[in-house]
N, C-alpha and C positions, 0 to 999 in steps of 0.2 A: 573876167574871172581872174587875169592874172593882177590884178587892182586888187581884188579881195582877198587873194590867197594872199598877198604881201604884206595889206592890212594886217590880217588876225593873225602870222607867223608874228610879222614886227610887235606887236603887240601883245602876246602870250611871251618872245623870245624877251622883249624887255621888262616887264613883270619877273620874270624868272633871274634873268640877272640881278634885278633892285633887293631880289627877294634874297638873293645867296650874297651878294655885296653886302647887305645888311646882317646875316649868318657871321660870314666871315671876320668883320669889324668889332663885332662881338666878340668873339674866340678869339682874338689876336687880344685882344685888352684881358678878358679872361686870363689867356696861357701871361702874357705881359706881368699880372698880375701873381699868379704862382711860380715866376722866375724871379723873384722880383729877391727872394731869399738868396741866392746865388752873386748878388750883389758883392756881400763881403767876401767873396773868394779868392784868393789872389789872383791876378790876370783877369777878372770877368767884369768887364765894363760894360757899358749902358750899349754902346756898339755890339760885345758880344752877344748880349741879353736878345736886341732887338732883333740882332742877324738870326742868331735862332727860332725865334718865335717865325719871323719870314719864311725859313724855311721850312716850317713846319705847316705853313697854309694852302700848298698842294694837296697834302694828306688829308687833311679840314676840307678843302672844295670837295675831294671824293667823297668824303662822308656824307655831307651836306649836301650836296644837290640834287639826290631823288627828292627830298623833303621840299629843299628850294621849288624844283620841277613842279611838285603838285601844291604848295602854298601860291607859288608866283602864278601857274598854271587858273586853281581854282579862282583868285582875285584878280585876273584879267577876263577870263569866261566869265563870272557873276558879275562884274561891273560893265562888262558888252551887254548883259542879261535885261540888268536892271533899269541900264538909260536905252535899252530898246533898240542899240544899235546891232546888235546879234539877229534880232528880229528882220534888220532893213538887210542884213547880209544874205538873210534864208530868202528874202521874197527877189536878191539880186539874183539870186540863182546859186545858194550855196546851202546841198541837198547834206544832209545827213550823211551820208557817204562821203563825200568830199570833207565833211570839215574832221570826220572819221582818218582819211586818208594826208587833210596837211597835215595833221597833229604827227601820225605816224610820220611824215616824213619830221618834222621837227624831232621828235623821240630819235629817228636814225642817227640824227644828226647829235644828241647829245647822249646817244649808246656810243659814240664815238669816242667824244669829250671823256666819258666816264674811263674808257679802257685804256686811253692816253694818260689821263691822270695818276688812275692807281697801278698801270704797269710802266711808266718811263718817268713822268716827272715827279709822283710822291716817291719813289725807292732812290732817284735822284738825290732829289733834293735831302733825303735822310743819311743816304750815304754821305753828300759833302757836310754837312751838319756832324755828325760823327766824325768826319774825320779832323773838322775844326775845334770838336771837342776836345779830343787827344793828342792835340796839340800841345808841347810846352809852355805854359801858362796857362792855357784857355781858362782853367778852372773847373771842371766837370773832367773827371777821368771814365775809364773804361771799367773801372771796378765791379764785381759785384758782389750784393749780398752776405750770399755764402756757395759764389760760384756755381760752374753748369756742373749737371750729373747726369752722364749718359752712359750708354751701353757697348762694347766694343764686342761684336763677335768676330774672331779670328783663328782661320785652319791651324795659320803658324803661329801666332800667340795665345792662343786658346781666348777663353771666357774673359772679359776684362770690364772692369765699371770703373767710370774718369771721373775725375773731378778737376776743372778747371777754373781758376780763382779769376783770371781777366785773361782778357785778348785785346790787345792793341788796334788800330785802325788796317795797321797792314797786316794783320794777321798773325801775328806772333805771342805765343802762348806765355802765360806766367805762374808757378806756383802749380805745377803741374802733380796732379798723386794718382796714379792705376794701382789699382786693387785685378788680381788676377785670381782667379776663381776656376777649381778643377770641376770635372763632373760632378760632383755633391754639391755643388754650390760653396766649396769651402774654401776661404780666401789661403793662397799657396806661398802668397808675395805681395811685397809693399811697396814701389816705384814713389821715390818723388824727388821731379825736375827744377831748376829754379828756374828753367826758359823754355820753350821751344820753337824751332825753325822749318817754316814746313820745304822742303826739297822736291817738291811735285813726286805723281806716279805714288799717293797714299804714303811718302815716307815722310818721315820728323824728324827731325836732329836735336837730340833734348841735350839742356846743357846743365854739367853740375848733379849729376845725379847719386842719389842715394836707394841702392837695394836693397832690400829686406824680405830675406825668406823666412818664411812661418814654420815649422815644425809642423807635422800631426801629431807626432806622438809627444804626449806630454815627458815631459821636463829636458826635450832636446833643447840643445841651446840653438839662439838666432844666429843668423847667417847673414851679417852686414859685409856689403859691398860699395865701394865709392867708386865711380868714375866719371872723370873727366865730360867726357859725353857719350851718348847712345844713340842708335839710329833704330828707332819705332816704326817698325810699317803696324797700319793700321787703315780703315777704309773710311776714317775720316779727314775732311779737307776744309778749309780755311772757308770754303764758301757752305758748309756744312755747319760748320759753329759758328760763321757770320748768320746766319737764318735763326742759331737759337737764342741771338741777346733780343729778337723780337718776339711780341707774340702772333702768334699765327694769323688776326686778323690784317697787320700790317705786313705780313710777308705779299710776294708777288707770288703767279700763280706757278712761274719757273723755281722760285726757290720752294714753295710748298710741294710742286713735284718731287722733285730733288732731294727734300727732308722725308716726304712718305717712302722713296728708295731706299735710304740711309734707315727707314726703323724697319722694312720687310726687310732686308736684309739680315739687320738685327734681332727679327724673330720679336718685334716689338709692336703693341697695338697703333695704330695708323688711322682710326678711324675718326676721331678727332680732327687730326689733318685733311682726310679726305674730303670731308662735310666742308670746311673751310674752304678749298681748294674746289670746289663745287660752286658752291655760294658764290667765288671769288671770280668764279667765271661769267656765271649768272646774274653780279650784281648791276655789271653794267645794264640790265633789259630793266631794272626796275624802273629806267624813267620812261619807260614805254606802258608798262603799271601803273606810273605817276598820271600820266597825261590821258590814261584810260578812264583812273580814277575823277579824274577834271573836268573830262569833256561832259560829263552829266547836268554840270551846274549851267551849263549853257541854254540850257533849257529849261532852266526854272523861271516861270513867270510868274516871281515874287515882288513886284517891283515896291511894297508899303515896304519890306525889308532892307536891312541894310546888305551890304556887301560883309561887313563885318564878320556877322553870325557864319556866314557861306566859308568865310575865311579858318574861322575855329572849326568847323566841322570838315576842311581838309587838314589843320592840325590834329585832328583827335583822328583821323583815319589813317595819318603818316606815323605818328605813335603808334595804329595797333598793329600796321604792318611789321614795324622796329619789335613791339615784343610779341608777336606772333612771328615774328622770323627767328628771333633768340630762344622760344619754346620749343620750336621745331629744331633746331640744332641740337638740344636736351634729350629729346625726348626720341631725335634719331640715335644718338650715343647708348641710353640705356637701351631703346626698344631693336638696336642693332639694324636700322630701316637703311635702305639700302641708299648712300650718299648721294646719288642726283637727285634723287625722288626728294628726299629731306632738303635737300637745298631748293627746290625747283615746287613744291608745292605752296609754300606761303605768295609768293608770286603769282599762279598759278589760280588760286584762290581768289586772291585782290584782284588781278588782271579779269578773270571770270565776274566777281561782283561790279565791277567796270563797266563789263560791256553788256551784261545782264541789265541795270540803270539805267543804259543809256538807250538801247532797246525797249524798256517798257517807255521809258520819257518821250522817244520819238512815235513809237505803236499807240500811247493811249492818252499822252498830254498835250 
């Protein structure tokens, strides 16, 4: 038995690698290919181009590998299917339970991979990439847009809406404007900083600043103030607008905490985040979904067919999980469903039509 279980792990485990090695190779040439404009930037050479793209292939494996799991997965079980050695396996004594049971252990073992990757070495590896970017010269600044816009609620500052132009690698604010906002929602004041320093314990130390009080009543005149610098307490922190230059699906599941605190606080909707922040817990089990989905083909005794065909028809079921998981995110938002349940049912479902499969295949084929 322990001959067979090492067979079909080594053999499903290297499938699945061939399958994501080849994922991966692609996406690196891809992104290669859309950096490829950054060339003419001062400081960004073929070294820069390339180092970033490297570092961005953590983030890529985490994507990639439920799909990897169940392509690599399905075209190692239908090519054991096909040359009939799945068959010499079952009459070695490998019961339907058993091959039920290595798979899950392989799944354990790359629910593992998954949580290592998208919680230590993709935020890793983005943080040093970032901060290589904001390097003098690198050529890609911290810039953005038309800067973040959030929300400050504060006992001792009252009502307050930011807008911040960039933030640097270590956290220092540029081009800073608060708008301060009484009970009516009506802006009272105008703040704008040319820097700020954050001082721990929610304080800032904004530099170069300009105040501008609003009148209510009309034809008062404005009330400009200059100084030097200001000290801002506010309950936002460098690892709070470090979380908003990403979007939510590349946050880790500490900084999506951390930013759903930052908007109840705020008296701001959260629910967005939390589906995310669900999902983000959850994502790791889908290669245990993956391999649920797989082990079905093992028991197809199609052998005039190719492995091909078996191949695309775990492409087109790794697609409908991807947009029936992105449905359910949607459709948790508007129908207000309550964030495990939306994150944890397209899983839930696929994992169920899984073991359903593979139950009728072993009962009546």
């Amino acid at each position: 038995m322990r001959t067979v279980r090492r067979f079909l792990l080594l053999h499903v485990l290297s499938a699945i690698g061939l399958v994501t090695f080849a994922f991966l190779a692609l996406l690196f040439f891809i992104d290669m290919l859309n950096d490829l404009s950054n060339l003419g930037k001062p400081g960004f050479s073929l070294g820069h181009m390339v180092l970033h793209v490297a570092l961005s292939m953590p983030g890529r494996a985490y994507e990639v590998l439920p799909i990897a799991t169940l392509v690599g997965g399905v075209f190692a079980l239908a090519s054991l299917a096909t040359s009939s050695e799945f068959t010499i396996l079952r009459i070695s004594g490998l019961s339907p339970r058993a091959a039920l049971g290595l798979l899950l252990q392989l799944a354990a073992a790359l629910v593992l991979v998954l949580f290592l990757l998208g919680e230590v070495l993709a935020p890793a590896a983005g943080r040093l990439s970032t901060r290589l970017q904001a390097q003098p010269g690198a050529g890609i600044g911290t810039q953005l847009a038309s800067g973040i816009w959030l929300r400050n609620d504060s006992d001792r500052s009252g009502n307050q809406t930011v807008n911040i132009q960039s933030i640097n690698a270590q956290g220092d604010l540029t081009d800073v404007r608060i708008y301060v906002l009484n009970a009516q929602s009506q802006i009272t004041a105008e703040l704008h900083a040319v820097s700020g320093q954050y001082e721990g314990s929610g304080a800032w130390m904004l530099q170069q600043v300009t105040r501008t009080d609003l009148p209510l009543q009309t034809g008062a005149p404005l009330q400009v103030q200059t100084l030097p610098t200001m000290r801002w307490q506010t309950s936002l922190s460098p690892s709070v607008l470090g979380v908003l230059l990403l979007s939510p699906d590349k946050m880790t599941a500490i900084d999506l905490w951390r930013y759903i605190q930052h908007l109840r606080a705020n008296h701001q909707a959260a629910e967005r985040y939390e589906i995310q922040l669900w999902k983000k817990l959850f994502y790791p089990f889908s290669a245990v979904v993956m391999l649920l989905l797989a082990l079905p083909f093992a028991y197809l005794h199609t052998r005039s067919k190719g492995v091909s065909s078996k191949v695309l028809a775990g492409i087109v079921l790794g697609i409908a999980f991807i947009l029936l998981n992105t449905l359910f995110s949607s459709l948790g938002i508007l129908g207000t469903w309550p964030p495990a349940l939306t994150a944890a049912l397209p899983m839930l479902l696929f994992g169920g039509l899984g073991l359903v499969v593979f139950a009728w295949q072993v009962r009546f084929r």
